[in-house]
Backbone as XML, in Angstrom:
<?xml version="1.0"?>
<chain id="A" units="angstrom">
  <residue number="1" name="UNK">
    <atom name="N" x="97.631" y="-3.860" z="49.013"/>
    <atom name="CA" x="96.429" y="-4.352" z="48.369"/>
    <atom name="C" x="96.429" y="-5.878" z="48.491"/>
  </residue>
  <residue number="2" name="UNK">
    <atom name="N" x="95.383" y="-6.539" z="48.828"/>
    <atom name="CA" x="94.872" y="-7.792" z="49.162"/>
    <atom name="C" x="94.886" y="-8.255" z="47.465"/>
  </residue>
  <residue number="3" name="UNK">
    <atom name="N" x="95.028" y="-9.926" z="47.774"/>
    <atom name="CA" x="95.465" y="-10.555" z="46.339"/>
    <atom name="C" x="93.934" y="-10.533" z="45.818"/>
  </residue>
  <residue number="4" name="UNK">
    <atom name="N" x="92.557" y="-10.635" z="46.452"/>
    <atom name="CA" x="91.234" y="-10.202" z="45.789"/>
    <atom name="C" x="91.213" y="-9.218" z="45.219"/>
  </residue>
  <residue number="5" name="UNK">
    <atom name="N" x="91.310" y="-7.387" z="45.410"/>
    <atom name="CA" x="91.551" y="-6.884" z="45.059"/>
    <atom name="C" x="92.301" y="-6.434" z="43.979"/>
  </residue>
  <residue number="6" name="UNK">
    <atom name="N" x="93.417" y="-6.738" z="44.126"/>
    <atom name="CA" x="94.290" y="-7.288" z="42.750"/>
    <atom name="C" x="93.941" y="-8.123" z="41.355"/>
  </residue>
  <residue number="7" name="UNK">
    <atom name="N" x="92.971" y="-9.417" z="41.740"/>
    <atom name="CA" x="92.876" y="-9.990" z="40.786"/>
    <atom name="C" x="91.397" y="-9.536" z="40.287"/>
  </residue>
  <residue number="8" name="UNK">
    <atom name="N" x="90.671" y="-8.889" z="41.115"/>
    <atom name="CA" x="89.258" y="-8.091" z="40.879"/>
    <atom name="C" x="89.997" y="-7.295" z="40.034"/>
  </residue>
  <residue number="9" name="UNK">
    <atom name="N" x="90.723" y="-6.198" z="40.149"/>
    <atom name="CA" x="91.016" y="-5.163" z="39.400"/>
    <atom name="C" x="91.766" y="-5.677" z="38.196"/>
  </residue>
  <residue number="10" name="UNK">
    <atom name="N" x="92.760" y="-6.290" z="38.033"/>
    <atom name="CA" x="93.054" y="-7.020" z="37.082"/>
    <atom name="C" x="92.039" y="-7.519" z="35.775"/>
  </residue>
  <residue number="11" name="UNK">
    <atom name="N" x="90.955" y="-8.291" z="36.290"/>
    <atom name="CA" x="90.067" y="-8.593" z="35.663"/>
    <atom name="C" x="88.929" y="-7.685" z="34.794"/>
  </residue>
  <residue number="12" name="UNK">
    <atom name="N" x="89.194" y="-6.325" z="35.495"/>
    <atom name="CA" x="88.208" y="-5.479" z="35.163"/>
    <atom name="C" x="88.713" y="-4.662" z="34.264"/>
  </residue>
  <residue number="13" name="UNK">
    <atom name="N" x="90.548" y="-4.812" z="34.428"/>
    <atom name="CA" x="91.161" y="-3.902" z="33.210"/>
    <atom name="C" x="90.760" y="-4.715" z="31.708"/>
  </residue>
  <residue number="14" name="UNK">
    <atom name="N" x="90.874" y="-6.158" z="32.152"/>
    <atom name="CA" x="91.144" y="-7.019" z="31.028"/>
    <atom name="C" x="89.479" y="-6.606" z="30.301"/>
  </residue>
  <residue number="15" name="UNK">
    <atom name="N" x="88.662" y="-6.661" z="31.166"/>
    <atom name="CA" x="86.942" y="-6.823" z="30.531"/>
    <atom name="C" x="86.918" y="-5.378" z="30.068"/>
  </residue>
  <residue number="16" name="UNK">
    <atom name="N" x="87.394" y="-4.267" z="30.301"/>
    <atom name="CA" x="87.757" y="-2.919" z="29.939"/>
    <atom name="C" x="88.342" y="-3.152" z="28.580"/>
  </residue>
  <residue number="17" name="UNK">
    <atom name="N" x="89.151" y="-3.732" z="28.348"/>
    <atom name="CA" x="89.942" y="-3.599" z="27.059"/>
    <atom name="C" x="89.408" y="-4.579" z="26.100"/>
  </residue>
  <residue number="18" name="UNK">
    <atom name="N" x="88.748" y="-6.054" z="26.722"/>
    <atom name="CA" x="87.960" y="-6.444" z="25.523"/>
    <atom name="C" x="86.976" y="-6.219" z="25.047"/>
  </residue>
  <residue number="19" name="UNK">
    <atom name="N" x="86.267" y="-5.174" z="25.835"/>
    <atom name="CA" x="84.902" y="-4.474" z="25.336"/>
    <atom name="C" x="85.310" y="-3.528" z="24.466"/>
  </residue>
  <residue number="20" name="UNK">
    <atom name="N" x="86.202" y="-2.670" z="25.064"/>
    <atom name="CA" x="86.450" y="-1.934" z="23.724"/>
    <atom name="C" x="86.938" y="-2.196" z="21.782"/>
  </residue>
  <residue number="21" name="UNK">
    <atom name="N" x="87.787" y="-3.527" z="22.636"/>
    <atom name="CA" x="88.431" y="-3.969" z="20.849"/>
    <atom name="C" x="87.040" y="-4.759" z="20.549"/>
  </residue>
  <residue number="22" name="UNK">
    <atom name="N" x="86.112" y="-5.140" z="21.158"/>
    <atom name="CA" x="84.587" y="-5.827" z="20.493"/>
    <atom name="C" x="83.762" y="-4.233" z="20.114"/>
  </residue>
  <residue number="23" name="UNK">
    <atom name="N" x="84.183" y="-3.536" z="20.354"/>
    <atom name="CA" x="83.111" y="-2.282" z="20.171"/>
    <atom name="C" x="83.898" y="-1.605" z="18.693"/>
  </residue>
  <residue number="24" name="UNK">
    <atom name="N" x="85.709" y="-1.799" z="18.883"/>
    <atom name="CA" x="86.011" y="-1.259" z="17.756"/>
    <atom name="C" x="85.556" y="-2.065" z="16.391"/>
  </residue>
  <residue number="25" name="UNK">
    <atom name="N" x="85.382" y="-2.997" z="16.826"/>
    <atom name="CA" x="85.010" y="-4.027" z="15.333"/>
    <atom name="C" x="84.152" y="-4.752" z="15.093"/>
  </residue>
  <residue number="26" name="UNK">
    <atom name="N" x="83.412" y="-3.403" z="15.629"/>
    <atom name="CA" x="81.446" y="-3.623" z="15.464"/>
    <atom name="C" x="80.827" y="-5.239" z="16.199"/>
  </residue>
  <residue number="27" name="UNK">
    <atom name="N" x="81.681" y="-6.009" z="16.802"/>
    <atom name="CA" x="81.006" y="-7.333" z="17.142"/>
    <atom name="C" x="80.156" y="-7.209" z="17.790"/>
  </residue>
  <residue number="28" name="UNK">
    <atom name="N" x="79.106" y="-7.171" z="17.792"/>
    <atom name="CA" x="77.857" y="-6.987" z="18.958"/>
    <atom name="C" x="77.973" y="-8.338" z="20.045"/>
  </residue>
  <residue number="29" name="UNK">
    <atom name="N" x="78.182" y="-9.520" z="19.521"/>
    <atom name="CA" x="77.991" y="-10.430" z="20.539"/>
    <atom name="C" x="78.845" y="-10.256" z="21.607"/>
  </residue>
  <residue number="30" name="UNK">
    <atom name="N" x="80.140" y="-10.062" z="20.850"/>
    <atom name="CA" x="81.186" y="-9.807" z="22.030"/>
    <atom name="C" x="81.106" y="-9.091" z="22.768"/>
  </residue>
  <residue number="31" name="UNK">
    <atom name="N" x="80.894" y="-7.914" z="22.430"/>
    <atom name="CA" x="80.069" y="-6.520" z="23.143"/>
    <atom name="C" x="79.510" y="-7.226" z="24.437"/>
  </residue>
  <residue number="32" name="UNK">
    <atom name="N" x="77.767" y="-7.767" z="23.916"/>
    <atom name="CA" x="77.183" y="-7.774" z="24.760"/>
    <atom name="C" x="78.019" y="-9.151" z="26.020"/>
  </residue>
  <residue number="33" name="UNK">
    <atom name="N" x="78.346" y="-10.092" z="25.676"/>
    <atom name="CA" x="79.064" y="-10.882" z="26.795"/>
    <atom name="C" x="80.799" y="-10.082" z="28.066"/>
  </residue>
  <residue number="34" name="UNK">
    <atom name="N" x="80.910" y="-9.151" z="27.013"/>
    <atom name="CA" x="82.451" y="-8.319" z="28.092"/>
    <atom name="C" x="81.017" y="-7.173" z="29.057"/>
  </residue>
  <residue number="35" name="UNK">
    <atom name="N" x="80.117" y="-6.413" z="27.762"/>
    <atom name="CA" x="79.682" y="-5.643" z="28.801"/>
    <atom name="C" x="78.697" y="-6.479" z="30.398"/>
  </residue>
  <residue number="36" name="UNK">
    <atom name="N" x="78.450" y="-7.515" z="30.030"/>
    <atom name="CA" x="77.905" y="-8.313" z="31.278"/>
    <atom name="C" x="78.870" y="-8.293" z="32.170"/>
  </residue>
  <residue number="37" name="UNK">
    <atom name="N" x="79.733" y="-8.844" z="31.824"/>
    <atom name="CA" x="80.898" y="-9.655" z="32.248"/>
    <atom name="C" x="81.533" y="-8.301" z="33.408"/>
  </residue>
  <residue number="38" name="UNK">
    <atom name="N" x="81.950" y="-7.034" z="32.792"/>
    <atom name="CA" x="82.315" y="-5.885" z="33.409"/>
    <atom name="C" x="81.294" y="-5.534" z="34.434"/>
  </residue>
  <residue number="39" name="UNK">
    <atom name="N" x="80.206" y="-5.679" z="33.868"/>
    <atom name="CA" x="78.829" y="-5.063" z="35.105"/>
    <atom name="C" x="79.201" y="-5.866" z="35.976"/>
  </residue>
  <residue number="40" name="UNK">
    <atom name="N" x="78.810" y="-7.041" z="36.322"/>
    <atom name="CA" x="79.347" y="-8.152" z="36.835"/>
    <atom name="C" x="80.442" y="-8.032" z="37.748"/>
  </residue>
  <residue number="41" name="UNK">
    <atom name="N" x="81.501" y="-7.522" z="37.443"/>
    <atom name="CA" x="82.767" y="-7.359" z="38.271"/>
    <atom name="C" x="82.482" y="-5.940" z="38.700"/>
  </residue>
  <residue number="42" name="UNK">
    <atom name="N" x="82.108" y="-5.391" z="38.630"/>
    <atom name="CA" x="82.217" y="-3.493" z="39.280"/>
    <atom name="C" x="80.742" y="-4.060" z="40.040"/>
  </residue>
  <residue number="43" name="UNK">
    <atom name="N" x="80.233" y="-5.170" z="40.108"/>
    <atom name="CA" x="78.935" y="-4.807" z="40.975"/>
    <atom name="C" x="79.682" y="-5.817" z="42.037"/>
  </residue>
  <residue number="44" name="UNK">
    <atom name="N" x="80.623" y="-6.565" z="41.843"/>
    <atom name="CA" x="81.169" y="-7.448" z="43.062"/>
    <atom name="C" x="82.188" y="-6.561" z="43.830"/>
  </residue>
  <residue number="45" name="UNK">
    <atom name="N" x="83.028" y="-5.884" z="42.945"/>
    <atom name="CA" x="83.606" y="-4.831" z="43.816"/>
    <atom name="C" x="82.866" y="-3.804" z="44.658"/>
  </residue>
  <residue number="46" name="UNK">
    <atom name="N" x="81.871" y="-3.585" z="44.184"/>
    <atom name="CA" x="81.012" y="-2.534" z="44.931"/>
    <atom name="C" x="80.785" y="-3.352" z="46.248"/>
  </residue>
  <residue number="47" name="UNK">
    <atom name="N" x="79.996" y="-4.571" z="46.398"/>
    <atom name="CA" x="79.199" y="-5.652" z="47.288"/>
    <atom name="C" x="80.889" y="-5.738" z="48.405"/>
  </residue>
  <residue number="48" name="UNK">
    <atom name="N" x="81.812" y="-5.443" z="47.392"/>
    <atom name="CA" x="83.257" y="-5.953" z="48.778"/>
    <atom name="C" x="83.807" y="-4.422" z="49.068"/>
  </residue>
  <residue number="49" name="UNK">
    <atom name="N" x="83.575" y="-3.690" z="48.868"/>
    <atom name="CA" x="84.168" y="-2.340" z="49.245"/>
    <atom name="C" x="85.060" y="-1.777" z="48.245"/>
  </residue>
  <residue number="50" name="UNK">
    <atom name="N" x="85.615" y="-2.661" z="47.416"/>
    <atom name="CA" x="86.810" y="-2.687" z="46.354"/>
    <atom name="C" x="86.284" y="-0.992" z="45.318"/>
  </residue>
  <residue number="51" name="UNK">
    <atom name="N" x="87.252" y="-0.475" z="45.565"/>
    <atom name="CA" x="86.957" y="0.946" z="45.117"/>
    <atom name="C" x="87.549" y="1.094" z="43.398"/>
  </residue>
  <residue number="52" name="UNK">
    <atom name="N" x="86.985" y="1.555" z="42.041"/>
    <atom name="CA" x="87.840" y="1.288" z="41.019"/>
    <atom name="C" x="87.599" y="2.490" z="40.166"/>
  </residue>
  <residue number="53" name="UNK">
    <atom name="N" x="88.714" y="3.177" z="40.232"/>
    <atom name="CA" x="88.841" y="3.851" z="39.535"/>
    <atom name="C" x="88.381" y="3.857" z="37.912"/>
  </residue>
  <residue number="54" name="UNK">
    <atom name="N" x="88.352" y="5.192" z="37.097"/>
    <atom name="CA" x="87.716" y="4.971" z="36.003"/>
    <atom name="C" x="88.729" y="4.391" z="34.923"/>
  </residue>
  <residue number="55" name="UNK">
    <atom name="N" x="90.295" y="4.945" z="35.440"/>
    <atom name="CA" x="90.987" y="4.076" z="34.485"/>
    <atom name="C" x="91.904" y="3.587" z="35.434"/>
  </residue>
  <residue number="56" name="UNK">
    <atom name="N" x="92.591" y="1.828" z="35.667"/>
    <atom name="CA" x="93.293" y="1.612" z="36.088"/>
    <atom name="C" x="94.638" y="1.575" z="35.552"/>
  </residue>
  <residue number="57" name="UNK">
    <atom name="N" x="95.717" y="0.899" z="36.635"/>
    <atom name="CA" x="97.257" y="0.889" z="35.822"/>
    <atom name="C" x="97.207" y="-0.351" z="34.805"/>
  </residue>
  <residue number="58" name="UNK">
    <atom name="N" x="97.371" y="-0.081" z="34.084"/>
    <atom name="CA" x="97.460" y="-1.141" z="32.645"/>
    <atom name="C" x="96.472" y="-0.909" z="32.207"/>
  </residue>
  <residue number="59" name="UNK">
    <atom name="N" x="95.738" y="0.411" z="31.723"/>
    <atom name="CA" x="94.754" y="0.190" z="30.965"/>
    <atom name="C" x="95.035" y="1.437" z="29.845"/>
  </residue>
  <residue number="60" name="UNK">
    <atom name="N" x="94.981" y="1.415" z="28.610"/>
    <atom name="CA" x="95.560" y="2.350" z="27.958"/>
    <atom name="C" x="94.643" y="2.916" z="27.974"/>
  </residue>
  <residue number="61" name="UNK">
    <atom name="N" x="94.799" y="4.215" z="27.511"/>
    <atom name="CA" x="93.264" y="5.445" z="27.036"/>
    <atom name="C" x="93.206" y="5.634" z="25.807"/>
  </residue>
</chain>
């Protein structure tokens, strides 16, 4: 895996996990800036081929 890839996916675990702890504790603002933020990165991976699974490694369930 290419270091783009890597730090794409990386990034998308991280926007994965702060949307959720903004969703567990009702913050709407936060919410709405991770859920941009995630669209955002899964639409640049899409535009580069970068394929992402629904859960990556380091992402708890």
């Amino acid at each position: 895996m290419d270091a783009f890839t890597e730090e794409l996916r990386q990034r998308i675990v991280t926007a994965r996990r702060e949307l959720r702890t903004a969703q567990d504790a009702g913050d709407l603002d936060a919410e709405r800036i991770y859920s941009g933020e995630l669209d955002s990165l899964l639409r640049l991976a899409m535009e580069n081929g970068v394929t992402v699974p629904a859960d990556l490694p380091g992402e708890e369930v």
